[in-house]
C-alpha positions as a LaTeX table, in Angstrom:
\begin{tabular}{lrrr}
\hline
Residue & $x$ (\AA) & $y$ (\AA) & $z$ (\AA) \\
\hline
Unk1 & $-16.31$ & $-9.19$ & $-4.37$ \\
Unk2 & $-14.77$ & $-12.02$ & $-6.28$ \\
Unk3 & $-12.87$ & $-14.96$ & $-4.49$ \\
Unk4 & $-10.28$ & $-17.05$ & $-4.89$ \\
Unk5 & $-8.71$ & $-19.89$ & $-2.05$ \\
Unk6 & $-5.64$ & $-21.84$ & $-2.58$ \\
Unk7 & $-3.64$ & $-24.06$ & $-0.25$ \\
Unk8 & $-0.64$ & $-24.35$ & 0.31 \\
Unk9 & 1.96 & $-25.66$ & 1.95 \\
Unk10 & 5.15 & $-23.17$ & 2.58 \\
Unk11 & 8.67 & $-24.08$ & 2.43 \\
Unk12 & 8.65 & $-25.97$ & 5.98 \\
Unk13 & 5.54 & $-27.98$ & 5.20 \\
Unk14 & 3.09 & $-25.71$ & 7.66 \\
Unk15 & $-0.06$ & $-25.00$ & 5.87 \\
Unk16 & $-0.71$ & $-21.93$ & 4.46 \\
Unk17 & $-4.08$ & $-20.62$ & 2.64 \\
Unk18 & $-3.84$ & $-17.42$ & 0.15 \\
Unk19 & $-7.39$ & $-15.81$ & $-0.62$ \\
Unk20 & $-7.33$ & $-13.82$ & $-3.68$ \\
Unk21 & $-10.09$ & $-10.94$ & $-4.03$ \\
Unk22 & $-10.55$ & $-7.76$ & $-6.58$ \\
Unk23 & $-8.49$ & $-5.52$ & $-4.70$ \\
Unk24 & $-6.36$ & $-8.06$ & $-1.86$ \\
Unk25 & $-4.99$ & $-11.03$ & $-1.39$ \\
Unk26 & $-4.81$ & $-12.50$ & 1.94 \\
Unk27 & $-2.37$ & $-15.24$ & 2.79 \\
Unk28 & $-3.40$ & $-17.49$ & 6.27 \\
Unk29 & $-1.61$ & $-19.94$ & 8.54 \\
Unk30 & $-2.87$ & $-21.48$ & 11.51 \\
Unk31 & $-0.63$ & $-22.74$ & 13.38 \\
Unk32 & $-3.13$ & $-24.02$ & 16.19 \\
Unk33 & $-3.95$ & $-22.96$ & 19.62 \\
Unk34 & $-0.97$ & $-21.12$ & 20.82 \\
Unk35 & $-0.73$ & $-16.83$ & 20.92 \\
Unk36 & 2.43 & $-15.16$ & 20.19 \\
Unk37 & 3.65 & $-12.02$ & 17.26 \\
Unk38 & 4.07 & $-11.85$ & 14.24 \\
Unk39 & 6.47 & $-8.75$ & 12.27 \\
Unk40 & 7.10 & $-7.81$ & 8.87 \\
Unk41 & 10.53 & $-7.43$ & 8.01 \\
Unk42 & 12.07 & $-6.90$ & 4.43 \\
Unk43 & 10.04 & $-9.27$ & 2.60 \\
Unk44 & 9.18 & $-11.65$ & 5.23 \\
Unk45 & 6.58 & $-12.16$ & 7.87 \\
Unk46 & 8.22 & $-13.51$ & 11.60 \\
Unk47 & 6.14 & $-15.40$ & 13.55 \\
Unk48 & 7.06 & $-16.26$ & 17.30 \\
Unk49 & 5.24 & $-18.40$ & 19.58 \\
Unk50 & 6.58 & $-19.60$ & 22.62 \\
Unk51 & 10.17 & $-20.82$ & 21.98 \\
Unk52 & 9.88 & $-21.56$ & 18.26 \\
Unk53 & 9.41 & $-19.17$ & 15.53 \\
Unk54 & 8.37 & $-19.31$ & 11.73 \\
Unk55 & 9.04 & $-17.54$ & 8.85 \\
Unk56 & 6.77 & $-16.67$ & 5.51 \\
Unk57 & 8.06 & $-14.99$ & 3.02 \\
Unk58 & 5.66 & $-12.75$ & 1.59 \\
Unk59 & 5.37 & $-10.42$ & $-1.62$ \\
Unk60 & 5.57 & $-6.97$ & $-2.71$ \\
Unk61 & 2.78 & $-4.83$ & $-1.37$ \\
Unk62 & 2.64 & $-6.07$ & 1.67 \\
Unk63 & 0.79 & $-4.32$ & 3.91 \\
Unk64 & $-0.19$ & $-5.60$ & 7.33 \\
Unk65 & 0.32 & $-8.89$ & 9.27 \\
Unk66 & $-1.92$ & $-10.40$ & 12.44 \\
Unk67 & $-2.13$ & $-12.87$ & 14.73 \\
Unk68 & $-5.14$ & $-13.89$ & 16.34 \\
Unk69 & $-5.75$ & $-17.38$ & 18.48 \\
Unk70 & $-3.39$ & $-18.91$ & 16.24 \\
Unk71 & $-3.98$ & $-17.53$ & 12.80 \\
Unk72 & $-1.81$ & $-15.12$ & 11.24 \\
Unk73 & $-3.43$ & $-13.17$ & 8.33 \\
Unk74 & $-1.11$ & $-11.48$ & 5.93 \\
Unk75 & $-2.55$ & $-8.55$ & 3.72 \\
Unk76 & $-1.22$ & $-8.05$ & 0.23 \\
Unk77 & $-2.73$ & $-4.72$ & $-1.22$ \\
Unk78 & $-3.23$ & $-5.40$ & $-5.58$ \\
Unk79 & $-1.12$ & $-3.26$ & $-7.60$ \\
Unk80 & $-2.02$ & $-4.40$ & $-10.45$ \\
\hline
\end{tabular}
């Protein structure tokens, strides 16, 4: 398995991390110690914690999204 780790930051400055492997690409946020859900809808990931919510867009091939203790892990299948 090959890897690849960028950050960055999205479009309202939270920090973001994309993980690029052979056959995936993973894009991760923490946004700290706080639970809540996350949903994809048309093209973007919604994240909503408490009374304040986030939201990612995210690319074509999308196919899951999770939250766990504050991280939410996006999966991008390749379809390359």
């Amino acid at each position: 398995m090959n890897g690849y780790s960028q950050s960055v930051r999205d479009d309202d400055g939270s920090p973001l991390r994309r993980y690029e492997y052979d056959e995936e690409t993973l894009l991760v946020a923490d946004l700290g110690a706080v639970e809540g859900t996350v949903d994809l809808v048309d093209g973007t990931a919604i994240v909503v914690t408490g009374g304040d919510q986030y939201e990612f867009d995210v690319p074509a091939g999308t196919s899951r999204a999770i939250m766990n203790n504050g991280i939410v892990t996006i999966e991008v299948e390749d379809t390359r």
